[in-house]
N, C-alpha and C positions, 0 to 999 in steps of 0.2 A: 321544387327547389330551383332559384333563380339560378341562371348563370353569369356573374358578372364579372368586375376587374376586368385582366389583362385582353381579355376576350374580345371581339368588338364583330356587332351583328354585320354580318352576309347582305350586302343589298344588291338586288340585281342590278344594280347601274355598274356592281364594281367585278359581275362576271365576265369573262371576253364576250365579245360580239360574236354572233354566226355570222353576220353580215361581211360578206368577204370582198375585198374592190380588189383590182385587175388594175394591174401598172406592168407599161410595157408586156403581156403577155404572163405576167407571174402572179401567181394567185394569195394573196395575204391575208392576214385577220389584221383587225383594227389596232389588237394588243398586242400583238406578237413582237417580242423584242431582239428575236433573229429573221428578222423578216427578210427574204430575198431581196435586196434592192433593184437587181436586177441589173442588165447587161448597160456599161456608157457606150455611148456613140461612137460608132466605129470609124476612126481614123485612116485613112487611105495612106500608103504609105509613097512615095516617087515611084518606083518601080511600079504603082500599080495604075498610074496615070501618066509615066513617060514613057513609051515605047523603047526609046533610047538609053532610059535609065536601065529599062531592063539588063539591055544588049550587056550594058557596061558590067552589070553584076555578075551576065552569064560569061562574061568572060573571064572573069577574076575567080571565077569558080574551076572555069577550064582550066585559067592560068595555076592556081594550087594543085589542082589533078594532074597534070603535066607536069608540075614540078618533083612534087611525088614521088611519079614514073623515073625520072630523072633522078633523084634522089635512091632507090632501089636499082638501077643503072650501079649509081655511083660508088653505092656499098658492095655489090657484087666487086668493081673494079678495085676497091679499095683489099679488101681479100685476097685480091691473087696479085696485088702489086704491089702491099706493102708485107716486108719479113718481119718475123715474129719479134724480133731482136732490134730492131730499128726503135731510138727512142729520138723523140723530137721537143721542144720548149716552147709551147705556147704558154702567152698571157692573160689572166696570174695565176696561171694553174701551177705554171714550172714545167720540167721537166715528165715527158706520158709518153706510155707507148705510142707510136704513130697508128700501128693496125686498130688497137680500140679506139684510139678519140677518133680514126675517124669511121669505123663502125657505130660507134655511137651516135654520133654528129648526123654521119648519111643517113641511119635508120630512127633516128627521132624526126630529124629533117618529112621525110616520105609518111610518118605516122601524122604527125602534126599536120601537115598541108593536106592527108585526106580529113583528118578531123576539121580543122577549120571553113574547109571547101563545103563541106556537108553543114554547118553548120550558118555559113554564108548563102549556103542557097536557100534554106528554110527561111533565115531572116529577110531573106531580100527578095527572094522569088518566088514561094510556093503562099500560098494561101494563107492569109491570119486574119480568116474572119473566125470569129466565136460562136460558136454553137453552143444552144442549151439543149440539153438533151434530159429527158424523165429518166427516172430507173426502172429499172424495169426485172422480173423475175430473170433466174438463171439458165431455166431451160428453155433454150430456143424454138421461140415458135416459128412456124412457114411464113409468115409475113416480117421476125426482125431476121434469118439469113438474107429475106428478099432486101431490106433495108440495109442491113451490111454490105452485101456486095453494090447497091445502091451507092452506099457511102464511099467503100472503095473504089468504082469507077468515078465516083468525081472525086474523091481526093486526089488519084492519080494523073486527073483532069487538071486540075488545078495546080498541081507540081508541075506541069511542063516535062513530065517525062517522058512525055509522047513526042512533045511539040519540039523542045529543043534539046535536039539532038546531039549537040559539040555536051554540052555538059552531064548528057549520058554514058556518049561514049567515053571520054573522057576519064568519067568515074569507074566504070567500067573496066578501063585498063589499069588506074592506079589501084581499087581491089585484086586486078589478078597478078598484080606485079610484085605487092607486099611480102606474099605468099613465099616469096624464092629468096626474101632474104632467111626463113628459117631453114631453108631448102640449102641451101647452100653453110650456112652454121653448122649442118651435119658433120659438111667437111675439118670442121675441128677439132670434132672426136678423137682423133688421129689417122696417121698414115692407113691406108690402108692394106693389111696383112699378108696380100696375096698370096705367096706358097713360104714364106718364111719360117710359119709355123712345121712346116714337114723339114727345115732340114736345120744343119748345125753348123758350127766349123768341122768334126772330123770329115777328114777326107782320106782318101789313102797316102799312105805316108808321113801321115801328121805323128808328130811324135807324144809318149806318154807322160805329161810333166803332173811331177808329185805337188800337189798345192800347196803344202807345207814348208816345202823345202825350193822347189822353181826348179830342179834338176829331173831330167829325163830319167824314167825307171829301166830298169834292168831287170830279167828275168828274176835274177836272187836279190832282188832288193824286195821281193814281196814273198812272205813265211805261210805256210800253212795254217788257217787259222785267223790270219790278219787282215786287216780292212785299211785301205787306203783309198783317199780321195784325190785323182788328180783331174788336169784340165790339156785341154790342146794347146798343143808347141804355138806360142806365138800370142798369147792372150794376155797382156799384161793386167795385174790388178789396177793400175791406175790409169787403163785405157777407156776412155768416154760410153763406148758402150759396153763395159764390162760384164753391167751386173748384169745386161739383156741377154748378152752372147751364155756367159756361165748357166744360169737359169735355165737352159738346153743343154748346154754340152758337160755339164759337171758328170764325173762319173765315180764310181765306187769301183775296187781293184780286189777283189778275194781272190784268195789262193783255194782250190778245192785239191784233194787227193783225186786223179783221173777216173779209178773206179768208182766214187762215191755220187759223179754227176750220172744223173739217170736220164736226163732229155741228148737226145743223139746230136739233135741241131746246136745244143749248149755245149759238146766235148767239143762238136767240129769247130766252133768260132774262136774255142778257147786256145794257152797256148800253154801246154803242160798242166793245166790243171789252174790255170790264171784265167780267169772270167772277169769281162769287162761291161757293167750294169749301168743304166743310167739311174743318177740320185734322185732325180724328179719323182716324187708319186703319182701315180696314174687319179688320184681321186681329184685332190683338188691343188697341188704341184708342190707341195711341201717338201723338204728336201730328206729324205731315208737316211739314217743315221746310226741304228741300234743295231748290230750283228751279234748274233748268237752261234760260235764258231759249230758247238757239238751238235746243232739241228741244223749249220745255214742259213736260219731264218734271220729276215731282214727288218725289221718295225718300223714302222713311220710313226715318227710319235706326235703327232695332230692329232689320227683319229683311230689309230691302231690297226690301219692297214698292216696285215704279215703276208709276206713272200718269201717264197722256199727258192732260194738259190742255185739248191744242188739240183732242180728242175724245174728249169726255164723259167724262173723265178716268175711259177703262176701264183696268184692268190690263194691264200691258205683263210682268210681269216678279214674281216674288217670290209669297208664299201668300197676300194677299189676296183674299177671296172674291169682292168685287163692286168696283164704282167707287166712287169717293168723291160723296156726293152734292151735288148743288148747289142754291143758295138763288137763286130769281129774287130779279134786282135791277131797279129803275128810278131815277130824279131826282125829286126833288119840287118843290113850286114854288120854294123857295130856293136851288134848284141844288145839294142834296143829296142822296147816293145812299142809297137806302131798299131796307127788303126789301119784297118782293111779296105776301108771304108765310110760311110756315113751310117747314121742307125737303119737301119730296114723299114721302122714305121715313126712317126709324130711321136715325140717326147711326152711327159707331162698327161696333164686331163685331157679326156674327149673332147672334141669340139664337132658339132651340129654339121659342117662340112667333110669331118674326116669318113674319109670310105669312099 
């Protein structure tokens, strides 16, 4: 059975050639219609036949690395010289904080001129001749590491990284300069805490103010059985740092019957049977709110931390780490209840420094 139609016979005139020709160094077939063409004539560039030309590029390379430098300089400066609150009107932006634009401005400024400078010396100074190179398997044999590191000393030949020296060092300092501006960004986090966390306003003699009402408490203004919230003499609610200051020194006010406290150090701080607790939870600083008169127990209702009041208001119950601490109270002479002092230990949750 013939085969004919669409079909059209195979002649060897129309199989590729084995016969393979050599142009510039690259090996081709006759039909090959991705044929390598191979590398054009490599083009010199000034720098690489001006001595001078060079000089001029090595310095414009120095000059960004310097500027850079200068730039990470300026943003440090910019940080400790402009207030947070300062706004300035530049054009056409309007009206912007002065510390960001010019954090921003100084720290693009020092990023760009190392990018560009690096980019400047590759174009103008380091090596752009082309190499073709075979492929070759993935595991390295003893003769291509010999050839890599081959390669890397004259690449590194060829970059002038040996040779000129201004555009190393240069580089050199604007990479270790960079570094400080996020070094110093730290400083934004906030102030830092130093012993703040360990103390409050009560001091001695600070008086009992009921939070509800802004009037100093009295022995018989607090019932058996009752809970009251007050704050230190002097703290007003619409004072700037209010809610910092109260977040510490907020306290709760139960009245106990004198026999019914069982911790010895909880009767002696107390005054008739008036215990003075701070609101803050010890877990993670929620504020205690839930009293239960006929057990004393206290609940936090976040995570159901309970604390037993009627001694030394340890943990009974839930993830709180410790007790809630308590603020010796006394009377003064106008028959108002006063603190003794500040709390004995840090308010609130643990922190990795307390101890």
């Amino acid at each position: 059975m013939s085969q004919t139609g669409s079909s059209k016979d195979v002649s060897e005139e129309t199989l590729p050639s084995e016969q393979a020709t050599a142009h510039e160094g690259v090996v081709q077939t006759a039909d090959d219609p991705f044929a390598d063409p191979g590398l054009p004539p490599h083009e010199h560039r000034v720098q690489d036949i001006d001595e001078r030309a060079a000089k001029r590029s090595e310095r414009t390379v120095a000059l960004l690395f310097t500027t850079s430098m200068l730039a990470t300089v300026a943003f440090i400066a910019s940080f400790v010289a402009f207030p947070i609150d300062q706004n300035i009107y530049v054009w056409p932006i309007g009206h912007v904080s002065a510390l960001n634009f010019s954090l921003g401005l100084t720290l693009g400024v020092a990023l760009f001129c190392i990018g560009a400078g690096a980019v400047h010396w590759a174009r103008t100074l380091m090596s752009d001749v082309e190499i073709a190179d075979d492929r070759h398997p993935i595991a390295a044999e003893p003769e291509v590491r010999a050839k890599v590191l081959s390669d890397f000393r004259q690449g590194a030949e060829e970059s002038g990284f040996g040779r000129r020296r201004l555009v190393r060092n240069t580089m050199f300092g604007a990479l270790a300069m960079v570094p400080l501006s996020g070094v110093v960004l730290l400083r934004d986090l906030g102030p830092l805490p130093e012993d703040k966390l360990r103390h409050t306003l009560w001091k001695k003699g600070k008086l009992l103010v009921n939070q509800n009402t802004n009037e100093p408490l009295r022995p018989e203004d607090v019932r058996v059985g009752s809970l009251t919230f007050a704050k230190p003499e002097g703290l007003e609610d619409d004072a700037h740092d209010f809610q910092q200051q109260i977040a510490k020194a907020a306290l709760m006010i139960i009245r106990i019957q004198p026999e019914d406290i069982k911790d010895k150090q909880e009767l002696a701080w107390s005054h008739e049977g008036i215990v003075a607790y701070s609101k803050i939870c010890t877990h993670v600083g929620c504020p205690v709110s839930l009293y239960e008169q006929q057990t004393h127990h206290v609940l936090c209702p976040c995570h159901q931390s309970t604390f037993d009041l009627s001694d030394g208001a340890r943990v009974i119950f839930g993830p709180a780490g410790h007790p809630l601490p308590q603020l010796r109270i006394g009377v003064n002479k106008d028959g108002y209840l006063e603190a003794l002092g500040d709390f004995a230990e840090p308010v609130g949750p643990s922190f990795w420094e307390r101890g």
